[in-house]
Structure formats: structure tokens, C-alpha cells
C-alpha positions in Angstrom: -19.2 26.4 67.0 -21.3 29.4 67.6 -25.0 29.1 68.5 -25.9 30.4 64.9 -24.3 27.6 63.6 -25.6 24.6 65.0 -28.9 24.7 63.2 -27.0 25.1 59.7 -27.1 22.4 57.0 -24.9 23.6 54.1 -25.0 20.1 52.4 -28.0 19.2 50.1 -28.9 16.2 50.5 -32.9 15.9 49.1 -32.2 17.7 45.3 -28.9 16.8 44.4 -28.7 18.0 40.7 -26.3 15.7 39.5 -28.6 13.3 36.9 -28.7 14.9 33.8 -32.4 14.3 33.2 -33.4 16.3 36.2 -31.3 19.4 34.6 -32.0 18.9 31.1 -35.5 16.8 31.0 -35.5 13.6 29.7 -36.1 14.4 25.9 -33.1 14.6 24.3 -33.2 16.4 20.6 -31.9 15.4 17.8 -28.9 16.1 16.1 -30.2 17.0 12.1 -27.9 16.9 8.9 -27.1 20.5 9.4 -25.8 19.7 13.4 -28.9 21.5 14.2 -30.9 20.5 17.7 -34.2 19.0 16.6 -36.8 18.2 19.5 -40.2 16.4 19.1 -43.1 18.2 17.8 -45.0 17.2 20.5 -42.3 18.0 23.4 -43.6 20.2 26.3 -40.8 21.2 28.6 -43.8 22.8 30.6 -45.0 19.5 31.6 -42.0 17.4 31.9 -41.0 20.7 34.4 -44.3 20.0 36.5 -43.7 16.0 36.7 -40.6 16.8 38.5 -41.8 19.1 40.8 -44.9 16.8 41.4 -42.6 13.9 42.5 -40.8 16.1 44.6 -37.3 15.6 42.1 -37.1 19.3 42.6 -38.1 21.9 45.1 -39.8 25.1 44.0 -41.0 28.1 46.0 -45.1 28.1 46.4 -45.5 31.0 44.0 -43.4 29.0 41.0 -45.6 26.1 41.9 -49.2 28.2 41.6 -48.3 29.5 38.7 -47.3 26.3 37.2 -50.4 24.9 38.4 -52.2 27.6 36.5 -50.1 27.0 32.7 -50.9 23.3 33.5 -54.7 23.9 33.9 -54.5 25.7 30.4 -52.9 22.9 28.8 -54.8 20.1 30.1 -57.9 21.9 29.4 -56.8 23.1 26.1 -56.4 26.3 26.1 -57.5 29.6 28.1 -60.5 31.8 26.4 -59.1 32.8 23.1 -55.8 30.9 23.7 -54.3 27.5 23.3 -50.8 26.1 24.0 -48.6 25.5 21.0 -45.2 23.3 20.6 -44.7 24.0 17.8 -44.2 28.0 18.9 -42.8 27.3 22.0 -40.1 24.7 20.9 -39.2 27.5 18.1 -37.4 29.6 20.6 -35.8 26.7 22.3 -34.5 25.5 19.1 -33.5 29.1 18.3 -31.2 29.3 21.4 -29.5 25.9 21.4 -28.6 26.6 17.7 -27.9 29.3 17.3 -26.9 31.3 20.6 -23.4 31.1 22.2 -21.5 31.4 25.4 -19.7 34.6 25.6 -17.8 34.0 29.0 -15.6 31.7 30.8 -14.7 27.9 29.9 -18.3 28.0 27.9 -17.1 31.1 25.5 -17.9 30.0 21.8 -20.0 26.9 23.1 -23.7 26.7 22.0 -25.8 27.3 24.6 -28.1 23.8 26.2 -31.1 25.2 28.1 -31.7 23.5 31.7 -35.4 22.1 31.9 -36.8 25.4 33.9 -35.2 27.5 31.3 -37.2 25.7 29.2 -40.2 25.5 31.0 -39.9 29.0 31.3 -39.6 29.8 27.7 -42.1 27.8 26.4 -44.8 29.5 29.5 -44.1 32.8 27.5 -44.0 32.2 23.8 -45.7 28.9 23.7 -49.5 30.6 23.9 -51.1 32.0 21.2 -54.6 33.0 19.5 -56.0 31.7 16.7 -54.2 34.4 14.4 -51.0 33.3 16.2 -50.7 36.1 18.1 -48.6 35.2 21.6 -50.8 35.8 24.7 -48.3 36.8 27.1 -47.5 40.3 26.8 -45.3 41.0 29.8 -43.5 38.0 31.8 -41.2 38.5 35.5 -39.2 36.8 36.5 -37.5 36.9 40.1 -34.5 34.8 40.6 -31.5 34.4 42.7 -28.1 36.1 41.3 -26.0 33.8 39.0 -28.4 32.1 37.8 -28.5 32.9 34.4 -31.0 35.3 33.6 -28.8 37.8 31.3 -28.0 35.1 29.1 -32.0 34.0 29.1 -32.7 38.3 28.6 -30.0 38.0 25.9 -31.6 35.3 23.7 -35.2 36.1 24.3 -34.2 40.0 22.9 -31.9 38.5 19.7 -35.1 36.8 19.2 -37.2 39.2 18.9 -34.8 40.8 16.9 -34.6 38.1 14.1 -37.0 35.2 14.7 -39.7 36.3 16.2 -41.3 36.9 12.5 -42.3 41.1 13.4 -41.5 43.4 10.6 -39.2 46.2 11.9 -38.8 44.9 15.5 -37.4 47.3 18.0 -35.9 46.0 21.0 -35.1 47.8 23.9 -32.2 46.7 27.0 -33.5 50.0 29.5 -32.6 50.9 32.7 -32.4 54.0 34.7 -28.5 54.3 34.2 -26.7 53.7 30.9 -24.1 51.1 32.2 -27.3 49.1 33.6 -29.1 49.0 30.7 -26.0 47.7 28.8 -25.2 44.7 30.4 -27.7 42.8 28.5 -27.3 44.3 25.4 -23.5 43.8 25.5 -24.2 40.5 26.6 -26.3 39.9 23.3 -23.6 41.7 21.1 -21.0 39.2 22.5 -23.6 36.4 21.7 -23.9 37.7 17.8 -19.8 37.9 18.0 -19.6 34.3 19.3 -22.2 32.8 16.3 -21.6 32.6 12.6 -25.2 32.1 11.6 -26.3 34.9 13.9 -23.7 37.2 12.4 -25.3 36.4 9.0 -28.2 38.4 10.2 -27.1 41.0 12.6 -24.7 43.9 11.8 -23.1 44.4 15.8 -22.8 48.1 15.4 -20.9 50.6 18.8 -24.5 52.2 20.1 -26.8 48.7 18.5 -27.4 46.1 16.8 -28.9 46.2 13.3 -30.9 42.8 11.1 -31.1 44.8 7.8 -33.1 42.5 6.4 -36.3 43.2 8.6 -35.4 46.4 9.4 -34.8 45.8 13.4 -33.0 47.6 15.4 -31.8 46.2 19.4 -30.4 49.0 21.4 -29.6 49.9 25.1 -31.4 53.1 26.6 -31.3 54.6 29.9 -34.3 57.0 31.0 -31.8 60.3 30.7 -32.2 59.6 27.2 -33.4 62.1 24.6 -35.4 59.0 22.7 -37.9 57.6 24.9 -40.7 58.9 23.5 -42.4 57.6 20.1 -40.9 54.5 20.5 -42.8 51.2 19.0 -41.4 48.6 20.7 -41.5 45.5 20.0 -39.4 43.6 22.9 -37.9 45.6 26.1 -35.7 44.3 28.5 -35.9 45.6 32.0 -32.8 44.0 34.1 -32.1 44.4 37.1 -35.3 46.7 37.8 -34.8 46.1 42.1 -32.0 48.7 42.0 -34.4 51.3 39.6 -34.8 54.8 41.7 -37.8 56.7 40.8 -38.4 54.1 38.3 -42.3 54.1 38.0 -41.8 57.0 35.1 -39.6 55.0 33.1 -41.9 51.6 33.2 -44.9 53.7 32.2 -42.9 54.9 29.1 -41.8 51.4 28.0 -45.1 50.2 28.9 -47.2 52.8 26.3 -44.2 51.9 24.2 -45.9 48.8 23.5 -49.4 49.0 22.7 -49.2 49.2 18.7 -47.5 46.0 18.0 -49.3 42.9 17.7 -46.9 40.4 20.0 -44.7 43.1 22.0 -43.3 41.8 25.1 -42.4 43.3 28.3 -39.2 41.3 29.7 -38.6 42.2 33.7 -35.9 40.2 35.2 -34.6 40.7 38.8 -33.2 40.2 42.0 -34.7 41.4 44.9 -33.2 44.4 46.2 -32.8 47.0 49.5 -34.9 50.0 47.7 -38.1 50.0 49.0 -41.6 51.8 47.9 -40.2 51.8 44.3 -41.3 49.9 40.8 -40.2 46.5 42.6 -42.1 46.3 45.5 -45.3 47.5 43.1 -44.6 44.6 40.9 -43.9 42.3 43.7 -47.1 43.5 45.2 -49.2 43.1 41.9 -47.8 39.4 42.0 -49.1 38.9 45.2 -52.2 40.2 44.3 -52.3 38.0 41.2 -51.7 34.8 43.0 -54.7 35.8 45.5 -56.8 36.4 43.2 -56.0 33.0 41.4 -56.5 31.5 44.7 -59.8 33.0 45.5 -61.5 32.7 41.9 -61.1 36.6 40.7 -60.2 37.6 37.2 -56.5 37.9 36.9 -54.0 39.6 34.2 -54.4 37.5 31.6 -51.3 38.8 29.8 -49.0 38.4 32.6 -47.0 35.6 34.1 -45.2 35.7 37.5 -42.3 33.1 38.4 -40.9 34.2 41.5 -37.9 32.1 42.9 -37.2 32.6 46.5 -37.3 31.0 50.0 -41.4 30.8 51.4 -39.8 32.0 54.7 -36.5 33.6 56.0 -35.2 30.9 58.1 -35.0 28.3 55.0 -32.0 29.8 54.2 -30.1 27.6 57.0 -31.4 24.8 55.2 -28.9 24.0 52.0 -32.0 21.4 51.0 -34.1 24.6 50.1 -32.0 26.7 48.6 -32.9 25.5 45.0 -36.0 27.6 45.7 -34.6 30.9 44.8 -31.8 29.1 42.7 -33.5 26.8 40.4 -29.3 26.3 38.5 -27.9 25.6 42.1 -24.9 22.9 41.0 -25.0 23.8 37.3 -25.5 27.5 36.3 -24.5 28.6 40.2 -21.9 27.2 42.1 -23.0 25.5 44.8 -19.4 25.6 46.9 -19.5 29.8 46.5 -23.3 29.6 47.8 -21.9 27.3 51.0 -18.7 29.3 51.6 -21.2 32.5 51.9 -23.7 30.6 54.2 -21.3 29.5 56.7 -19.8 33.0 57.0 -23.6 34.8 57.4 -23.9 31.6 60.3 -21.2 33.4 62.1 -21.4 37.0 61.5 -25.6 37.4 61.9 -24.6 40.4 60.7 -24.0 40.1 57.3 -27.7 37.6 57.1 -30.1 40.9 55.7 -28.0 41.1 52.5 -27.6 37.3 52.0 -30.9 36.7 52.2 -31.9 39.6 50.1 -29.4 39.3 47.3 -29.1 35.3 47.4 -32.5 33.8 48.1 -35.0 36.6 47.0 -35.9 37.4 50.5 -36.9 41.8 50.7 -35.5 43.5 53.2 -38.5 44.6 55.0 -39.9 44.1 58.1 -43.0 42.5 56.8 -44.0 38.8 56.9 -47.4 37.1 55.3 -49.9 36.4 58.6 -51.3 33.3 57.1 -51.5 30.7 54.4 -54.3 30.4 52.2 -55.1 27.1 54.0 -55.3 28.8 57.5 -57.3 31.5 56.6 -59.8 29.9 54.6 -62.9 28.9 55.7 -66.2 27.4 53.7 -68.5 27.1 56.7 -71.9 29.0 56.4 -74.4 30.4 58.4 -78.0 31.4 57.9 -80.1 33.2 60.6 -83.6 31.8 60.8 -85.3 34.7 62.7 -88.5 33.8 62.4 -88.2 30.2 64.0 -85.1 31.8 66.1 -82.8 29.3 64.7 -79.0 29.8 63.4 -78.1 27.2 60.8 -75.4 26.0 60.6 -73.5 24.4 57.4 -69.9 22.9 58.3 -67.4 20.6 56.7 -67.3 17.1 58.2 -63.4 16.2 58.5 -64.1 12.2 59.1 -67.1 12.5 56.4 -65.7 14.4 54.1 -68.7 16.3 53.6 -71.2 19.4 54.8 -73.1 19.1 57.7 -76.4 21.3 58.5 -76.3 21.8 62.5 -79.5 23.9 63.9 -78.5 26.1 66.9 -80.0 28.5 69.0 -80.7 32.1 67.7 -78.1 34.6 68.7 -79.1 37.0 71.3 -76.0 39.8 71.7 -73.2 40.5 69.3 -69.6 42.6 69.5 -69.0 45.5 67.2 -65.8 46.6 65.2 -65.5 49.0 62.4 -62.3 50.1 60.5 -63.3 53.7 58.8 -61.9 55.0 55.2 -60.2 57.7 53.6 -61.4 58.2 50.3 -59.5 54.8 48.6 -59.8 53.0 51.3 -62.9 50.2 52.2 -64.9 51.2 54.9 -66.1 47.8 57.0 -68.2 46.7 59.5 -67.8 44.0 61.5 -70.4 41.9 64.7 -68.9 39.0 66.2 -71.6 36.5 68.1 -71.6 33.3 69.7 -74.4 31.2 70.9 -74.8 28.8 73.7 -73.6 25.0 73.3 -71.2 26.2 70.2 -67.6 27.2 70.4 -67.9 28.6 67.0 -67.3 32.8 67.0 -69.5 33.8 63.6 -68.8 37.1 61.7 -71.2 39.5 60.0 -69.6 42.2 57.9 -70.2 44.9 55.5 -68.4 47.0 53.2 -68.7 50.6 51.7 -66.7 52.3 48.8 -67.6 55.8 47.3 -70.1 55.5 44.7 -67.8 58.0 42.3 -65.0 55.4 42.7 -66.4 52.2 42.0 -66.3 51.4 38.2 -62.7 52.9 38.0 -61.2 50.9 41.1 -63.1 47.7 39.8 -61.1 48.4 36.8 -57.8 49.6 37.8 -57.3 47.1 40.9 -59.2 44.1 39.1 -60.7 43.7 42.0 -64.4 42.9 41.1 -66.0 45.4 43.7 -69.0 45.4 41.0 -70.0 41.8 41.7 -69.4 42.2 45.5 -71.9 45.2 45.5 -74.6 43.1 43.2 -74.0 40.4 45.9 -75.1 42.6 48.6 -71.8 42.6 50.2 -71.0 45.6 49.8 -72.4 49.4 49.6 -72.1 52.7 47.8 -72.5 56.1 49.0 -73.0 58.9 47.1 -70.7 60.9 46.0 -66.0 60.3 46.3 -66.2 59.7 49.9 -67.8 57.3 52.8 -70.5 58.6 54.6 -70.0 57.4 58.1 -73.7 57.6 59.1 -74.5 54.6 57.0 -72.0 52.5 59.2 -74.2 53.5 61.6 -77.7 52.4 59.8 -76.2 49.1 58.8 -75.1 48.5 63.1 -79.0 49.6 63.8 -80.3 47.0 60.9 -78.3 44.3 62.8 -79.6 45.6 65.7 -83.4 45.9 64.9 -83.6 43.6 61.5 -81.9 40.8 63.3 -82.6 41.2 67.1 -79.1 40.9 67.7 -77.8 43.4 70.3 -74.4 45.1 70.4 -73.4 45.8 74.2 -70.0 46.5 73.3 -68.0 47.8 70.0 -64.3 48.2 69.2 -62.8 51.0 67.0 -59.5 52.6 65.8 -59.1 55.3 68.8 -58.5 57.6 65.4 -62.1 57.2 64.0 -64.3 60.7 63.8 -65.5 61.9 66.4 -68.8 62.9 65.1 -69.7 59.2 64.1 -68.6 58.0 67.7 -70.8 60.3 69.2 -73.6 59.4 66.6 -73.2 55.7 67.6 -73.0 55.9 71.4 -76.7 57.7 71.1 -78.0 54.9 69.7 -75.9 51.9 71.4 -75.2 53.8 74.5 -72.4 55.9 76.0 -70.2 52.8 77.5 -70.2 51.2 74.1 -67.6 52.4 71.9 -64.5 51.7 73.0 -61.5 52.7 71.3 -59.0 50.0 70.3 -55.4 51.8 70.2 -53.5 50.6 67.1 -49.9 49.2 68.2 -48.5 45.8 69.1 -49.0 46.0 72.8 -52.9 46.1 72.0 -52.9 43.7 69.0 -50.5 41.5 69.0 -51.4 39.0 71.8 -55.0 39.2 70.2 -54.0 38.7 66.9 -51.8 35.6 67.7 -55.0 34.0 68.8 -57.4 35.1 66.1 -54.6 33.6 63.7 -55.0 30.2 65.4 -58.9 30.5 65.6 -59.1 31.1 61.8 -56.6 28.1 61.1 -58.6 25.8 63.6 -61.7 27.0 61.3 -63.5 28.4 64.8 -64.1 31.4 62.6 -67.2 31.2 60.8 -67.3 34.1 58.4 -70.0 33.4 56.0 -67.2 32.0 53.3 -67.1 36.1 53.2 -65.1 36.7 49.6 -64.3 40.2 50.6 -62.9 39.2 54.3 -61.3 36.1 52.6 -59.3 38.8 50.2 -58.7 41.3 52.9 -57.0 38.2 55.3 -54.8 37.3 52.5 -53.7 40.6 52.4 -52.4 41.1 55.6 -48.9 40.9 56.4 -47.6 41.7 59.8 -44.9 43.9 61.1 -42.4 42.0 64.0 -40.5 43.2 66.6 -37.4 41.8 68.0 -39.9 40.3 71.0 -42.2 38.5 68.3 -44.6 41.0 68.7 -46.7 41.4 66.0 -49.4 43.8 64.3 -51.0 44.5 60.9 -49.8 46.6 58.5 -51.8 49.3 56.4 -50.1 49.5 53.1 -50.1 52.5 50.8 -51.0 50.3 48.2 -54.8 51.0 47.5 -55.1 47.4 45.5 -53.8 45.1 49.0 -57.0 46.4 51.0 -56.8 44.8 54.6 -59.6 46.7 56.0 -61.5 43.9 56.7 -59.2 42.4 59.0 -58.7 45.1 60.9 -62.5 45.9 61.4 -62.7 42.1 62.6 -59.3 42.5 64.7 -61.0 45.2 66.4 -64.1 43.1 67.2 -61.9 40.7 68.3 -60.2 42.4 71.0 -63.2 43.5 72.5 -64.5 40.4 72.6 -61.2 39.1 74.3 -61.8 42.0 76.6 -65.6 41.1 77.7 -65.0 37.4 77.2 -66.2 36.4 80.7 -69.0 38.9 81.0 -70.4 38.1 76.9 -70.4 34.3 77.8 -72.6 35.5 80.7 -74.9 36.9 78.7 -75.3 34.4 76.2 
């Protein structure tokens, strides 16, 4: 046995998927005069779904579960703004599939199709919301999983529906893709379903280039983006399979996407793998997940049209578990062969090798060199601060463990504080950071401030749903005048910390790239040895960074429950080298803003840098 062997377990043992309730749910339908599948008015696959995952019957990855825990908040509150959970519409596309959608393949062909319990789950999340008028909610829905486990045959019946049951006069449904062959898998798959079902032939004329229902006028068709017919379209639903292999494939969402916005219900349908292209359409809707689920986390408005279930593996080494596996293969042992999926594991365990694609293709894993930096647990932190100057007095508010509760802790008035800043281009936040301790207290507190453009606030509040108005009326953050930052308020808001709040700044870290002109303007007020730079590379931050990661999860970083900091640290992800070395990454992504981290990184390492001498002069 080779090393990379001994640490693989390639037999679940924890979510065997051999009880039939587990795969199916425990409500069983009915069987009506007509042999038609009948389920209870009242049945919610959604929250028989969430009952196994809260008893730990089955093992999701953490962004399934959050946005599980999100539908479940709707229902249990009854409803969402304007919308409210229905069974009635949810169970109608369930119904739809079991009666009326057949296999088209293998020892299945000509069977009727019985959804699994997250198929279900799934369905329902999507259709089951609706508006008073009983409009759906969810315009657009992704859906990440691993390969083989059924997600043409879920495309396939989610497009016949909204061909013939989805109640839209003259639907137009769309398979697209950037290559013809691509976008016809689906379709065919769907014509194949029509060929397989009497009652569904009844209603759909299977024609060589689409497929027609003449008696609403609809029309379901495969299109590739060298097509002549893109434009003018009104579509009602639009498949998008397989979008992790699109080139260049930003255009040809944006058509689809305008496509949309003169039906009532359309539907966007995005259904992957993850994939080896990078900086294309997936990684900007894997991104805008991510975003999604922070914002969630941290209280922001969200896309309320939108719903994310991403299957994979929280972290890459999970794979050598077979126990987690169902993470990124929620038909592992049903759908997806389980003996193919072992056979593959234990040849990646000896030919490392071959582990980049596995990963990739089999458990949702990018191939990148990025990994998240923290949880959400590690880096948050509700702990506050006020500074009292006029009885020289720094309060304290912290959370009590053994308590359970806040504490208020009076301390003594800070006297010096380390600098950090992290300067802008024109998208970018500019930020501010001073880092101070004070005697008796291992606690390392964090002032910050933030400045955007004044021209660019309204329309990046808008477009990045990032609510940079509120943070501005909050007085955590700043405009300047004009498209750009002005560096010399940086320097106005250091001298207010400075003279407003008789903290002084012996010492202040900065990206060895920041203007010259605002070093020089900050050294004549803070002195020449002051600025130092802080060169941007793992053999400065990484040993740094490893132990401002453990500060923040042992909560020794008080940051003022800072919302902005809090978003910018749940940004950051972290390129590795083969020697664990590690550093932040500056996407090119305008909405994933990590500026703050890396103005407070820089802070950090000068204080590392001065530790002995700053304690001194505390």
C-alpha cells in the first residue's frame, strides 16, 4: 500500500442509502383510478428534506444546508415579502414528472420516472413560491452537482413543463449552449422523454429541429450562440447545461438573460459541474453564490429571485473520505453508482496524479489554487468598544462564554496605535486601518474607515447589492468627490485619530505599491521613520496571516462588530503553495471586496514587527 492510500476510506459507512424512506421521503402517494401518482395536499418534500438533514440521515455540503435553512425560514414564517409557499404548486410539478415523464435509457427506458426526496425538495424550492397573483418567485435557480447524478433528466422535465403545464400561453423554451451538440443533449433527452410517454405525445408534436404543443402555441428548441435567432426571443424557460465548459460565455447568458424579462414566470435553468475553465461565466456565478451566502450570513439584502444549491465537498481532502462523498452526490447508491465512484477513488489514491480532475469533475471541487481563509464562525466577532476620552476610559462590551451573556469591562484609555492602509483604483475600497492595545488586556482592537468615489456609489450599491448607502449613513464609510479616491483624506481621517482621539501612530504599514505623493504627505505629519512598506508576497504575509487567522477565531480581535471588515474577511480566500504558505488574494471581481483585510493585514504585520518595542510603550 502506498502512503496515499492509507488514509482512504472507500466504504460508507454513516449514509448508507439503502432505506427507501431516506431516498424517497416517507410520504408515499397514492395510486388514483387513472394509475396516476396522487400525494397529500399538504406534503412538503422541502421539509421532510430538512428533517433528514437535521438528524444527520444525510450529509449535505454547508452551502445546500444555508440555503435550506433560508427556504425553511420562509415557510415557517409564512412566506417572504410578497411571497408564500404553496403545495399545492409545488406538488403540481412533482405530480407532472412521476406521471407523466419517462426513462429514456438503460434498464429504466419506458419506466415512469419516481423522483428521490432532494429532487423533490429541489423542485418544490423553485416552483413551490408564488405571489398573490400566482406568479412564481424564483426567476433563475443553479444548481451545482456531481456528474451522474441526474440533472439532464431533472433539466428535461422542468423544460417539458414549461412547455405544457406550466399554464403560459405561447411558452418558448430554450436548451442553449455555446456549441450545438451541447445545447442538444437536453433537448434530445426531452424528445426521447415525449417518445417514451403516450399522454405526453398527446400534447407534443416531436419535430427534427423542436418540439411543438399546438394547442398553446409553445415551441422547445435547442440553440447554440452561433445561431442567427438569439435575438427577439421571449423566453419563457432556458436551459443552460453544462455552462462550466462555456468559453466566452458571459455574451451568451446576457442574451438569454434579457430574453426573459417580458414574461410573467420565465425561468432561468443553470445546471453544472464544475469545470477547468477559469475567469469565465462559472466562476462569476460561483462567485455571486458566494456572495449570496455572505450576505445571507451577515444580514444584507440578497437576490430574492435566485436560489443556489451547490453540492460539493466543504474542503478538498473529504474526498478520501467515502462517508462524505454524498456531499457533491446527493444520488450516490441510487442515481450514481457507488462501485464506479470507489473504483475511481482508489486509482486517484495511487496515481496523485490523476486527484485535480477527480476532484473537479466528481465532487465539485474548482481547479484553482484558492481556498476560503476562514469560516463565518472564526471570523466573526460581536465584541464592542467605545472610547470614553473625556474620563480616558475604553469600554469594553464582550460576550461571557460561561454566562452566556455581554459583559461591560472599563479599561484604560489607549495611548499609541499601529497604522495600515490598503489604497484603491477607481472600483476598489480604499481603507484605513489603527490597531491598539492597552495595558492589562490581551485584546488587539481595530479602528477602520472606508472610502468609495462619490460618482460610484449609487450604481455599485446597486449593481453589487452591497448596501454601501447604509454603510456611508452609518458613518463607516466616506465619499470623495468626483470617480476616484482622494488619498489626502486617508490622511485627514489618520490625523483625526491622531488629534480627535489622542491616539498616536508611531508606526504604519502599507502596500510598498501605494503613491508616492500620499507617503510623502503622511511621513510629514507622522514622521519620516513611520511608513513602512509591507511587500505583498507569502514570505511577508503568510506567517502573519496564520496568526491573525487564529487571533480572529480566538475572538482576540475586537473590531467594533465592523460590518464592512466582517464582509471584507469573508471574502478572502488565500492562495497556497506547496510549503503551506499562504497569502490573500485580490480578485478581479469588483463585488468580493477584501480591502479591508488587507489594510488590517498590513497593520498587523507591523505590529508583529514592533511587538516588543509597542508593548513598551503601552
Amino acid at each position: 500500500m502506498t502512503a496515499s492510500t492509507i488514509s482512504l476510506i472507500l466504504e460508507p459507512t454513516k449514509y448508507p442509502r439503502t432505506d427507501q424512506d431516506i431516498v424517497y421521503g416517507k410520504t408515499k402517494p397514492t395510486i388514483d383510478k387513472r394509475g396516476f401518482r396522487r400525494y397529500p395536499k399538504d406534503y412538503n418534500p422541502i421539509l421532510e428534506y430538512w428533517e433528514q438533514i437535521q438528524n444527520g440521515q444525510v450529509l449535505v455540503s454547508k452551502k445546500v444546508y444555508q440555503q435550506y435553512e433560508e427556504i425553511i425560514r420562509w415557510i415557517k414564517e409564512g412566506g417572504y415579502k410578497e411571497w408564500f409557499y404553496s403545495p399545492e404548486r409545488a406538488n403540481h410539478i412533482i405530480e407532472f414528472a412521476e406521471n407523466y415523464c419517462c426513462h429514456s435509457k438503460g434498464k429504466l427506458a419506458g419506466k415512469k420516472v419516481v423522483l428521490e426526496l432532494w429532487e423533490k425538495a429541489y423542485l418544490a424550492s423553485v416552483y413551490g413560491f408564488i405571489d398573490i397573483e400566482g406568479n412564481r418567485k424564483h426567476q433563475r435557480v443553479v444548481l451545482i452537482v456531481g456528474k451522474k447524478n441526474g440533472k439532464s433528466l431533472l433539466d428535461s422535465i422542468m423544460g417539458l413543463y414549461g412547455l405544457v403545464a406550466d399554464g403560459e400561453g405561447g411558452p418558448e423554451c430554450y436548451c442553449v449552449a455555446t456549441k450545438k451538440d451541447q445545447a442538444k443533449i437536453v433537448w434530445l433527452e426531452s424528445k426521447r422523454m415525449v417518445n417514451k410517454s403516450p399522454s405526453l405525445r398527446k400534447r407534443v408534436k416531436p419535430l427534427v429541429a423542436e418540439l411543438v404543443s399546438e394547442f398553446n402555441d409553445g415551441v422547445f428548441k435547442p440553440l447554440a450562440s452561433d445561431s442567427d435567432t438569439l435575438d427577439g426571443l421571449n423566453i419563457h424557460v432556458v436551459i443552460m447545461d453544462e455552462w462550466h465548459q462555456w468559453k466566452n460565455g458571459r455574451a451568451l447568458y446576457d442574451i438569454m438573460a434579457d430574453g426573459i424579462t417580458a414574461r410573467e414566470q420565465p425561468l432561468i435553468i443553470m445546471t453544472s459541474t464544475a469545470g477547468t475553465i477559469r475567469e469565465d461565466i462559472f466562476d462569476e456565478i460561483y462567485e455571486e453564490a458566494e456572495i449570496q451566502f455572505n450576505n445571507m450570513k451577515l444580514g444584507n439584502e440578497v437576490d430574492d429571485r435566485t436560489l443556489f444549491f451547490i453540492y460539493e465537498l466543504d474542503k478538498k481532502d473529504e474526498w478520501r473520505d467515502a462517508n462524505n462523498w454524498i456531499k457533491a452526490n446527493p444520488g450516490l447508491g441510487t442515481i450514481k453508482k457507488l462501485r464506479a465512484l470507489q473504483d475511481k477513488a482508489k486509482r486517484v489514491a495511487e496515481n496523485i496524479r490523476l486527484e485535480k480532475n477527480f476532484v473537479c469533475k466528481e465532487f465539485n471541487i474548482r481547479e484553482t489554487s484558492t481556498e476560503a481563509w476562514l469560516t463565518f464562525e472564526e471570523l466573526n466577532n460581536t465584541n464592542k468598544f467605545i472610547l470614553d476620552k473625556e474620563k480616558k476610559v475604553l469600554i469594553k462590551r464582550h460576550y461571557n462564554k460561561e454566562k452566556q451573556d455581554y459583559e461591560i469591562t472599563e479599561l484604560p484609555y489607549p495611548r499609541y496605535g499601529i497604522g495600515g492602509s490598503d489604497l484603491s483604483s477607481t472600483t476598489d475600497l480604499t481603507c484605513g486601518t489603527v490597531l491598539f492595545m492597552v495595558p492589562g488586556d490581551d485584546t488587539i482592537y481595530v479602528m477602520q474607515m472606508y472610502w468609495l468615489p462619490e460618482d460610484l456609489l449609487g450604481q455599485r450599491a446597486k449593481e453589487d447589492k452591497i448596501p454601501y448607502d447604509i454603510w456611508l449613513k452609518q458613518g463607516l464609510l466616506r465619499t470623495t468627490p468626483g470617480n476616484k479616491v482622494h488619498y489626502k483624506y486617508v490622511t485627514e481621517w489618520f490625523l483625526e485619530v491622531q488629534n480627535g482621539h489622542d491616539i498616536y501612530i508611531p508606526w504604519h504599514g502599507y502596500d510598498g505599491w501605494s503613491a508616492d505623493y500620499y507617503v510623502e504627505e503622511m511621513k510629514s505629519y507622522f514622521g519620516k521613520e513611520c511608513m513602512e512598506p509591507v511587500i505583498q508576497g507569502k514570505k511577508t504575509l503568510s506567517g502573519p496571516m496564520k496568526s491573525l487567522g487564529a487571533d480572529l477565531g480566538k475572538k482576540r480581535i475586537n473590531y467594533n462588530n465592523n460590518p464592512i471588515l466582517k464582509w471584507c474577511l469573508s471574502n478572502t480566500t488565500v492562495d497556497i503553495d506547496k510549503n503551506d504558505n499562504i497569502q490573500p488574494i485580490k480578485t478581479s471581481n469588483p463585488k468580493r471586496r477584501i480591502d479591508g483585510t488587507a489594510s488590517l493585514l498590513d497593520a498587523y504585520v507591523t505590529l508583529e514587527r514592533h511587538y516588543e518595542d509597542y508593548m513598551n510603550l503601552i
